[in-house]
C-alpha positions in Angstrom: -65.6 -82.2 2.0 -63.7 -81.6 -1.3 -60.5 -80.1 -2.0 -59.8 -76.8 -4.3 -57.5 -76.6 -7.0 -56.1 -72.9 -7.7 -54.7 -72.7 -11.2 -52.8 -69.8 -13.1 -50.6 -69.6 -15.6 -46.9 -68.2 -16.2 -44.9 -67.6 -19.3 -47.7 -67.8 -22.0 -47.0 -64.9 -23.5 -43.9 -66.7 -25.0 -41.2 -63.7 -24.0 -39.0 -63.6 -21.1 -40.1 -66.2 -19.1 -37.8 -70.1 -19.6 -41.0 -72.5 -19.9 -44.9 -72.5 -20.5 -46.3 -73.7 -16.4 -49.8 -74.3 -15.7 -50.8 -75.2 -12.6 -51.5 -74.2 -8.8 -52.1 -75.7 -5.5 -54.8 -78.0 -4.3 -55.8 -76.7 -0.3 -58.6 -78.5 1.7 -61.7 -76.2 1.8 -62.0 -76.3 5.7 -58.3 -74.4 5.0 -59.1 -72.0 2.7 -60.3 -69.3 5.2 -57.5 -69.6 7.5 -55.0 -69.2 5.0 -56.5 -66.2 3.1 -56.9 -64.9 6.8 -52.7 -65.7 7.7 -52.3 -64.1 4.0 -53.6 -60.7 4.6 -51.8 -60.4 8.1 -48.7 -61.5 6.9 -49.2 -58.9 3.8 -49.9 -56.1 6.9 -46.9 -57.8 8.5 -44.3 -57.3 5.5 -45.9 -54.1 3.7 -47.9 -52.2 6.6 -51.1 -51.4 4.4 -53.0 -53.9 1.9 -51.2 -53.6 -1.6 -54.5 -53.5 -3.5 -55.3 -50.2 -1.6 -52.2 -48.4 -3.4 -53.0 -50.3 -6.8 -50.5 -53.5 -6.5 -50.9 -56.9 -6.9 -49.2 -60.0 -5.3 -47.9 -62.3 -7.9 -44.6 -64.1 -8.4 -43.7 -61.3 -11.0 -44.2 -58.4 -8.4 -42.7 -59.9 -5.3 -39.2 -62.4 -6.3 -38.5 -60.3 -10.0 -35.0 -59.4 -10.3 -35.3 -55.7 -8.9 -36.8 -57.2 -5.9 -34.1 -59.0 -5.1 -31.5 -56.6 -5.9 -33.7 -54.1 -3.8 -33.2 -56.1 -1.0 -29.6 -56.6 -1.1 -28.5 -52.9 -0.8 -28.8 -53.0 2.7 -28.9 -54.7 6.4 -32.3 -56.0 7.3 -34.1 -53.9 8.4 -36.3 -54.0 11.8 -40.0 -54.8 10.9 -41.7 -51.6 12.7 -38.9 -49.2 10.4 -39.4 -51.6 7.3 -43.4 -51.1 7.1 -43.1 -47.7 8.1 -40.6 -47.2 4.4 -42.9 -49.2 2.8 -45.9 -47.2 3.3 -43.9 -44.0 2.4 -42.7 -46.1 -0.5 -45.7 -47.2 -2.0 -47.3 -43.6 -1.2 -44.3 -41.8 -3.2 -44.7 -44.1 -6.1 -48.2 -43.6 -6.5 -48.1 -39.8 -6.4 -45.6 -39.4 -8.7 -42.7 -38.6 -6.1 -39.2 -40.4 -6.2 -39.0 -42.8 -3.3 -35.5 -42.7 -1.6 -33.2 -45.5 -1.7 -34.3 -46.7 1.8 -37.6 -47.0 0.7 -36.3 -49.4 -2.3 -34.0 -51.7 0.0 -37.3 -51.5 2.5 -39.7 -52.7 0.0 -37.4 -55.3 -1.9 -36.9 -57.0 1.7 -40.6 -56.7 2.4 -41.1 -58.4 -1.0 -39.0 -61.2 -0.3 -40.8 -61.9 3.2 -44.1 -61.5 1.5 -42.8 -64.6 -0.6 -41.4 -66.6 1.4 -44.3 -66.1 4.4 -47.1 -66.9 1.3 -45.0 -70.2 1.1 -44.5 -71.6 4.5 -48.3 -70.9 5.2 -48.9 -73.1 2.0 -46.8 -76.0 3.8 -48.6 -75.3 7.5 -52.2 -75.4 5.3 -51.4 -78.8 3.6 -51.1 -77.4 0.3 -50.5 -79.9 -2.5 -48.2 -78.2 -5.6 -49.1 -79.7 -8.9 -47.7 -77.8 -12.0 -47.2 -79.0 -15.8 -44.5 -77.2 -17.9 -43.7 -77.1 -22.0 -41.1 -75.5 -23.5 -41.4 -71.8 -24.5 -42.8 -70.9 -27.6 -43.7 -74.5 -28.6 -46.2 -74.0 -31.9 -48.8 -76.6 -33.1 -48.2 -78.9 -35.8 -50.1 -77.8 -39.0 -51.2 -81.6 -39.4 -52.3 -81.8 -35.5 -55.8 -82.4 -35.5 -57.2 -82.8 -31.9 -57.4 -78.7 -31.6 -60.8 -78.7 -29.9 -59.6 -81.3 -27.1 -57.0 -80.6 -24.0 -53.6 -80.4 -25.0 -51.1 -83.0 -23.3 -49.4 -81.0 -20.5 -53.0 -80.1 -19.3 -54.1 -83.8 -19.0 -51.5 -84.5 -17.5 -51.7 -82.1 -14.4 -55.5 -83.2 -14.2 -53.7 -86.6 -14.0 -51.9 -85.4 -10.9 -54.8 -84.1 -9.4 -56.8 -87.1 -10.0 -54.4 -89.4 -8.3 -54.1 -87.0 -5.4 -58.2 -86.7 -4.8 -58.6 -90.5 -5.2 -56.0 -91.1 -2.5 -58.1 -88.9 -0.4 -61.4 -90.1 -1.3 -62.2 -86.4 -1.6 -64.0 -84.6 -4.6 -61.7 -81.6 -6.0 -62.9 -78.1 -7.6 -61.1 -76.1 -10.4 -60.6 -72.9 -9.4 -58.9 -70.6 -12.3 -57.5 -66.8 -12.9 -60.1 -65.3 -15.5 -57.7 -64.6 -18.5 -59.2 -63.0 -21.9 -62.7 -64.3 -22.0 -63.2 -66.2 -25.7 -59.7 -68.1 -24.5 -61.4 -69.3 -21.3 -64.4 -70.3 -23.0 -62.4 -72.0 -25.5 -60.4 -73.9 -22.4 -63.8 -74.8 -20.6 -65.1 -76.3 -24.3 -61.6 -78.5 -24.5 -62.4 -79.3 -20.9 -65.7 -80.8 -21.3 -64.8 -82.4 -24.7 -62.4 -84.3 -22.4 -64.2 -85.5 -19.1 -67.3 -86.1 -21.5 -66.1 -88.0 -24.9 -63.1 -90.3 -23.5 -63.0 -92.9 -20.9 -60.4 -91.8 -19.0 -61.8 -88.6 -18.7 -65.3 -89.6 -17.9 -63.5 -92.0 -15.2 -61.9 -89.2 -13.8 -64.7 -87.1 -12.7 -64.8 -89.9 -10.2 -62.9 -87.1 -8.4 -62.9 -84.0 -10.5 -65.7 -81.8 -10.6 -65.1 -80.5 -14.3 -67.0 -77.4 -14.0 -64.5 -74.7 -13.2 -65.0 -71.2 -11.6 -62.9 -68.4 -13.1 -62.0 -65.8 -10.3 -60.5 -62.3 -10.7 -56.6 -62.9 -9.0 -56.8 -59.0 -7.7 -59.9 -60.4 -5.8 -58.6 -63.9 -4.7 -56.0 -64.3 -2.9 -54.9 -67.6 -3.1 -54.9 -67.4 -7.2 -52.1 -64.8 -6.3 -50.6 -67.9 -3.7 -50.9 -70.2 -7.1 -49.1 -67.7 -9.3 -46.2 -66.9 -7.1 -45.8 -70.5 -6.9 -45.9 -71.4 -11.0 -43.8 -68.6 -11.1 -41.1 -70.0 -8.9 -41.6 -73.4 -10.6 -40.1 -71.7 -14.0 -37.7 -69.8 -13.0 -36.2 -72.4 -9.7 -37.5 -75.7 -10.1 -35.7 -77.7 -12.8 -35.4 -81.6 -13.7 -32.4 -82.4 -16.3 -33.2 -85.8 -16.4 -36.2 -85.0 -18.0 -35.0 -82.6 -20.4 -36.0 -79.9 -18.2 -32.7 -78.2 -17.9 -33.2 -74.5 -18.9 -31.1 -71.5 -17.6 -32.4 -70.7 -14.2 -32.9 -67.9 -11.2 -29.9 -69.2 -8.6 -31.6 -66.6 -6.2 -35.4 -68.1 -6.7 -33.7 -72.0 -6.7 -31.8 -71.3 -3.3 -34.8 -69.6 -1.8 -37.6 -72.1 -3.3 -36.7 -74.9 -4.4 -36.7 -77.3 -1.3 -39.8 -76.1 -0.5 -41.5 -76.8 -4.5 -39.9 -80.4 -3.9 -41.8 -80.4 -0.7 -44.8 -79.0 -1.5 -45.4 -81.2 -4.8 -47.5 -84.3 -5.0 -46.1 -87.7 -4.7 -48.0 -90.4 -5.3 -48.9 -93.4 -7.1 -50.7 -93.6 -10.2 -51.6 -96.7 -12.2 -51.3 -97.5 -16.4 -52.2 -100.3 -18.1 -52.3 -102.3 -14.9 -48.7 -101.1 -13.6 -48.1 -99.1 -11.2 -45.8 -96.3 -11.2 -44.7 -92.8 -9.3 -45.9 -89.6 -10.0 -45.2 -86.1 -9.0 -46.9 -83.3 -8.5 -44.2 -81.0 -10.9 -44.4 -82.7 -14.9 -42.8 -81.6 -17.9 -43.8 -81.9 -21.2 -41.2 -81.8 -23.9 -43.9 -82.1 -26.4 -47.5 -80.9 -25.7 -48.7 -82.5 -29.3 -46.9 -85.5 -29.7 -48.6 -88.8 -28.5 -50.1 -89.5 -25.0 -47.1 -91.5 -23.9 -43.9 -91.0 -24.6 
């Protein structure tokens, strides 16, 4: 059996977002199907209709946003049968041009919220593994950097992570990734293969790895919409100072998330140079370009 690795990306469009996170979840194949199944009832649960039917998407960006969670907050919870039931009039209003009312905000904010929070505790119950690399925002490449055509740092690193994890298993692992613009996917899968095919430690790790990745549409896969509410979290919650990873953060998304990233992240041990040493699933990168090592 093999394992699946859902990637996505947050923040690379260098504007509002703290870092630069790549990365996903890794789930068990024999857990896929239940979890996409628990996904769509808990979307029915939270929303009362399928989102893509009134042309939204779940991401971190559409469900834990700021609005969202001041949405919520301008009311009492509201009972689940009354809260799907605004929703749907919600959703309807907003795609026919009407004003919704502000029940149908507080009622879609809260819905929002649950949506979140449901998408991670099935994550935990399926044995999801969180593995995420992060860089600072807006980092640029040296004009003297010349390894261009081969995986940047922060990227090796979280195939590192997933490496370690699939070798524990004795498992084989597939890449899974959101389709982006095509020509920078095609560039990513050449820097790929540069990598597992013209170093050691990258030949060594398809061991594990199967370094052929699929590119899936996230509108169309649900648990590349898991994978980018999760990344999403990670940059906005999930922070380690000691590490120089000490941006301004979301208190809301921290208080809400944050025990459950630190669960949901790999730990394990990895091994350098003969030593052995501790890795997590969550890595930052101060410097993408720099050497291998710090």
């Amino acid at each position: 059996m093999a394992w699946l690795f859902f990637i996505d990306e947050s923040g690379h469009d260098h504007k509002h977002m703290p870092y630069e996170v790549r990365g996903g979840f890794a789930i068990h194949v024999s857990e896929l199907w239940p979890f996409a199944q628990a996904m769509q009832r808990l979307e029915a649960d939270c929303f009362g209709c399928r989102l893509t039917d009134v042309g939204k998407e779940i991401k971190g960006s559409s469900l834990i946003d700021r609005k969202r969670f001041a949405f919520a907050a301008q009311g009492a919870p509201i009972p689940d049968r009354e809260r799907r039931e605004l929703c749907r009039v919600f959703l309807a209003a907003g795609r026919g041009g009407d004003a919704p009312g502000r029940d149908g905000f507080t009622a879609y904010g809260q819905a929002c919220l649950r949506m979140a929070r449901g998408i991670v505790a099935l994550l935990k119950r399926s044995g999801a593994v969180l593995m995420a690399s992060a860089i600072p925002r807006g980092v640029v490449r040296p004009r003297d950097h010349r390894f261009d055509d081969y995986l940047r740092k922060d990227v090796v690193f979280l195939f590192e992570r997933f490496f370690y994890f699939l070798e524990t298993k004795r498992e084989h692992g597939v890449l899974v990734m959101d389709e982006t613009e095509k020509r920078e996917d095609r560039r990513f899968v050449a820097r790929m293969e540069k990598y597992f095919t013209r170093t050691a430690t990258g030949r060594h790790r398809t061991t594990w790895i199967v370094p052929t990745p699929f590119f899936v549409s996230s509108d169309m896969a649900r648990a590349v919409q898991a994978a980018d509410l999760c990344i999403y979290a990670v940059n906005w919650g999930f922070r380690l100072p000691g590490r120089g990873m000490d941006a301004s953060r979301r208190d809301e998304i921290a208080d809400m998330f944050g025990a459950d990233l630190a669960d949901l992240q790999y730990r394990g041990r990895g091994v350098r140079d003969g030593r052995a040493f501790d890795s997590y699933g969550i890595v930052y990168v101060p410097d993408p370009y720099g050497p291998p090592r710090a």
